[in-house]
N, C-alpha and C positions, 0 to 999 in steps of 0.2 A: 814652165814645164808642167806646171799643174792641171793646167785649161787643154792641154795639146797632149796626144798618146806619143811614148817614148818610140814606137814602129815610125809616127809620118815625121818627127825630128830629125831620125836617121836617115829617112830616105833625105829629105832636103837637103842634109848634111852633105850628103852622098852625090848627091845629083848636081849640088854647086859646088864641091871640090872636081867631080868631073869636067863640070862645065868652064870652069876656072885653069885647068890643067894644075890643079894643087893635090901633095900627095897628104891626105888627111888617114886617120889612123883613130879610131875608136878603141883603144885596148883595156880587157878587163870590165866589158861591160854586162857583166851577167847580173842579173836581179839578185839574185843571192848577196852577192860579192856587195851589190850597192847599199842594200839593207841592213848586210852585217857593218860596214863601215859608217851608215847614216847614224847607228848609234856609236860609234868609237869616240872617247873623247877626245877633243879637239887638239889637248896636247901630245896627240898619237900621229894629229895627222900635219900640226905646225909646231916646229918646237926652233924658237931661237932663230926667224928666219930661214928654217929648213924647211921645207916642203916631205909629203909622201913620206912621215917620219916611219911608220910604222912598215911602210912600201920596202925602202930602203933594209929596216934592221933583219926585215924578213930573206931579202934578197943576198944579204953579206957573205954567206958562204960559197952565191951561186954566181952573182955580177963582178966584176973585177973592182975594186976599191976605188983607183980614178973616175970608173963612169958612178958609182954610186955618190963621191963627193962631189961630181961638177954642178957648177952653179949658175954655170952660162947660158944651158940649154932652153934656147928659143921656139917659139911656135913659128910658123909664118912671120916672117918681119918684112915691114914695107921699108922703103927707102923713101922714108922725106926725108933726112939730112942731101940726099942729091938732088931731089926737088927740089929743096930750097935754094939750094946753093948753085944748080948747074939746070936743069932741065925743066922747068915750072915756074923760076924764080916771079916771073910776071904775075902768073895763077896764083902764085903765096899774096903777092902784097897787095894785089888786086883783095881777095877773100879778107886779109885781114885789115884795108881800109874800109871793108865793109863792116865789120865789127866796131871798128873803131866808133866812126859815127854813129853806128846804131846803140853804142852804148857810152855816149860821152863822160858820164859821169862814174862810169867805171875802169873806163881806158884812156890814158894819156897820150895825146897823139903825140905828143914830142919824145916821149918816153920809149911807145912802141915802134917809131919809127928807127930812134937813136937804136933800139935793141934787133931791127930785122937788118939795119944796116950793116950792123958790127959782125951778124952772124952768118950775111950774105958774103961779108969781105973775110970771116973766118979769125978776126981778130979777138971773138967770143966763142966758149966751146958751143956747140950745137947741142939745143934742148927742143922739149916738144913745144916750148912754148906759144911757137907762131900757129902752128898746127890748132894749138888749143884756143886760140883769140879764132881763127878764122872757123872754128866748127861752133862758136857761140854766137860770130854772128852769122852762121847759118840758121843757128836755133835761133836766136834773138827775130832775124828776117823774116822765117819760113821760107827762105830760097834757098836754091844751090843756082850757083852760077858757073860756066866756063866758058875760056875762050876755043874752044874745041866743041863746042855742041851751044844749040839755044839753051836760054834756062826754062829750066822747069818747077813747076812749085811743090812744096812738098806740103805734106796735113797738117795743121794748123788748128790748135783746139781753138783758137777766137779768143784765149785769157789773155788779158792784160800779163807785159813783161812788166 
């Protein structure tokens, strides 16, 4: 955000929530607002796993108590656990045999196998964790692959993993 002005942020912001058909929502962004809070100390603004502490104690007489304590409240959420489990399952284990090998001495292929198994048949609760092996070895690669399009290569600084 330093390199980049806070106007063409927003438009891109803007322009791929449109483009996405996703309903994104920028609130309380006045320069003011941002500067008084960039000095606020940090236990104002996290305190005990609570977010927007200060957000909050200011809103108490004016937000209803339920929505000021909920804790649920998500941005955008993808669905890998139906990915994995119903709609892609192919695309998971493909992406994360690709990690696998590219990083043997980090990943156990008996181990990551035994664990996409368990979570495919639902016998394990569902974690990020297949998500997280197949976006390393995207990184590890430099590829993205799928069975839905060719692959494409992604930038590549050329360092040794």
């Amino acid at each position: 955000m330093l390199e980049m002005s806070l106007p063409l942020l927003l438009r891109y912001e803007d322009r791929n929530s449109m483009a996405w058909s996703v309903e994104s929502r920028v609130p309380f962004l006045d320069y003011r607002l941002v500067e008084f809070l960039a000095g606020v100390p940090d236990a104002l603004k996290l305190y005990r796993g609570v977010t927007k502490v200060l957000l909050r104690d200011a809103m108490q007489s004016v937000v209803p108590d339920e929505i000021l304590a909920r804790g649920d409240k998500m941005g955008f959420v993808t669905p890998e656990e139906s990915w994995l489990r119903q709609t892609a399952t192919p695309w998971f284990r493909s992406g994360v045999d690709v990690a696998v090998e590219a990083a043997p001495n980090l990943l156990r292929a008996d181990r990551v196998a035994a664990m996409m198994d368990a979570m495919i048949a639902g016998s394990i609760p569902f974690t990020f964790e297949p998500w997280r092996i197949l976006c390393l070895g995207r990184w590890l690669t430099g590829t993205a692959t799928s069975s839905a399009r060719p692959a494409t290569t992604l930038v590549a600084t050329g360092a040794p993993c």
